[in-house]
C-alpha positions as CSV (number, residue, x, y, z in Angstrom):
1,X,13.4,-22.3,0.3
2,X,10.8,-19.6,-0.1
3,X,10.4,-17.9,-3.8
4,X,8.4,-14.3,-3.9
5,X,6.9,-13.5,-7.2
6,X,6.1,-10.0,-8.7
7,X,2.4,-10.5,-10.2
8,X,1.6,-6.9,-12.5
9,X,-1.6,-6.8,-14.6
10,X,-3.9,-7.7,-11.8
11,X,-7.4,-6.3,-12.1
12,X,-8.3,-4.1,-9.2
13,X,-11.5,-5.8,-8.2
14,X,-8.7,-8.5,-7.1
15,X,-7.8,-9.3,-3.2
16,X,-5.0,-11.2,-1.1
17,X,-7.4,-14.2,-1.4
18,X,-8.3,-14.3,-4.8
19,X,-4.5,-14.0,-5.3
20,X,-4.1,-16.9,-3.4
21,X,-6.5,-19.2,-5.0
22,X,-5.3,-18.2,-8.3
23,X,-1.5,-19.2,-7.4
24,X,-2.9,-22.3,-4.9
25,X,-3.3,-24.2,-8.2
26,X,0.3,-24.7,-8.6
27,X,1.5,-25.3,-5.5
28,X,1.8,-24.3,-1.5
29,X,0.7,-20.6,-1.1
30,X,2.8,-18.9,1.6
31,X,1.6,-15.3,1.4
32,X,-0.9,-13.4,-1.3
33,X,-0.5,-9.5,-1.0
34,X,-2.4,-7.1,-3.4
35,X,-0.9,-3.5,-3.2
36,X,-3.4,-0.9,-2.6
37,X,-2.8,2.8,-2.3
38,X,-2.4,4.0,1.2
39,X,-5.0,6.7,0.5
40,X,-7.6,5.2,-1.5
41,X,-7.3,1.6,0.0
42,X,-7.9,0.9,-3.8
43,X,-6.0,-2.3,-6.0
44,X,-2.9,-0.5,-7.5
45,X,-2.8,-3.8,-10.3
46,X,0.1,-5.5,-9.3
47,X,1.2,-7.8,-6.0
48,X,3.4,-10.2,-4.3
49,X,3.0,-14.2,-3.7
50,X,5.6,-16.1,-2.0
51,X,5.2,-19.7,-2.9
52,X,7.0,-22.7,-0.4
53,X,9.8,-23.7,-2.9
54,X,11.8,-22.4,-6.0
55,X,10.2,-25.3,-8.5
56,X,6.8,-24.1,-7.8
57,X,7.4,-20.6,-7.9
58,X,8.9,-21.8,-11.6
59,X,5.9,-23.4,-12.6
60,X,3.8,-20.3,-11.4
61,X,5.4,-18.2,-13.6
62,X,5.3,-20.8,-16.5
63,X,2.0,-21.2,-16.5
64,X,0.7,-17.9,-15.6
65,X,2.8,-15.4,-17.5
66,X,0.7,-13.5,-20.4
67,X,-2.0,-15.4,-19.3
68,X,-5.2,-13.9,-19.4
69,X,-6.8,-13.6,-16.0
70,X,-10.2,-11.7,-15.6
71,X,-9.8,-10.0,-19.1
72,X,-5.8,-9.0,-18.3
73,X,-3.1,-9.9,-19.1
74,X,-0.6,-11.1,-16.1
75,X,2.9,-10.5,-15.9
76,X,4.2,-12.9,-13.4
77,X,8.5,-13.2,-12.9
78,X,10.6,-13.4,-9.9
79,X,11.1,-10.6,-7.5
80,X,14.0,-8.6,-7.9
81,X,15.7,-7.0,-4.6
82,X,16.0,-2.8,-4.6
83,X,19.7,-2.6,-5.2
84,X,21.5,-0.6,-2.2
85,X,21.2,3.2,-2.3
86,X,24.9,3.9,-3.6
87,X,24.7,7.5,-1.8
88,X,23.6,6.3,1.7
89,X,20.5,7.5,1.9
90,X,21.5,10.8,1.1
91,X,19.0,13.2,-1.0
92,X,20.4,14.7,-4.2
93,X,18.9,18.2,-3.1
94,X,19.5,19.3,-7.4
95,X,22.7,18.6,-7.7
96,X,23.8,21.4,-5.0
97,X,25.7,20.0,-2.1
98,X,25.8,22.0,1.6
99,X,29.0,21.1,3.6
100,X,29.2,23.6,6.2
């Protein structure tokens, strides 16, 4: 089963390779994605690896968690999922509500 890791404190000279190679060492690699800003096209520092099983994701984290990487410190812990919008997509719009 597939694991995808939050990676922060990346240095923005960083690219999907490089992330790859870096997590590589610990085991199989399924995807390396540095998030850039839409406009700029520019490293934002942080990204997502999604490594083939849940033991090697573990050792990812255990051995590159405040590490030092490129004169940064990574942050590197499992992805959490966006918890469900509790209003259903509905804006808040101030606290003023239109029902017409």
């Amino acid at each position: 089963m597939k694991k995808t890791l939050f990676v922060a404190g990346l240095d923005f000279s960083i690219n999907d390779s490089a992330l790859n190679q870096l997590f590589a060492q610990f085991g199989t690699v399924a995807s390396a994605k540095v998030i850039t800003d839409k406009f700029s096209g520019k490293s934002r520092g942080f990204g997502f690896v999604e490594m083939a099983t849940v033991e090697e994701a573990q050792e990812c984290i255990k051995q590159l968690n405040d590490s030092i990487h490129m004169n940064r410190t990574l942050a590197v812990k499992n992805k959490e999922d966006k918890p469900a919008s509790s209003n259903g997509g509905a804006r808040n719009n101030g606290g003023f509500s239109r029902r017409w």
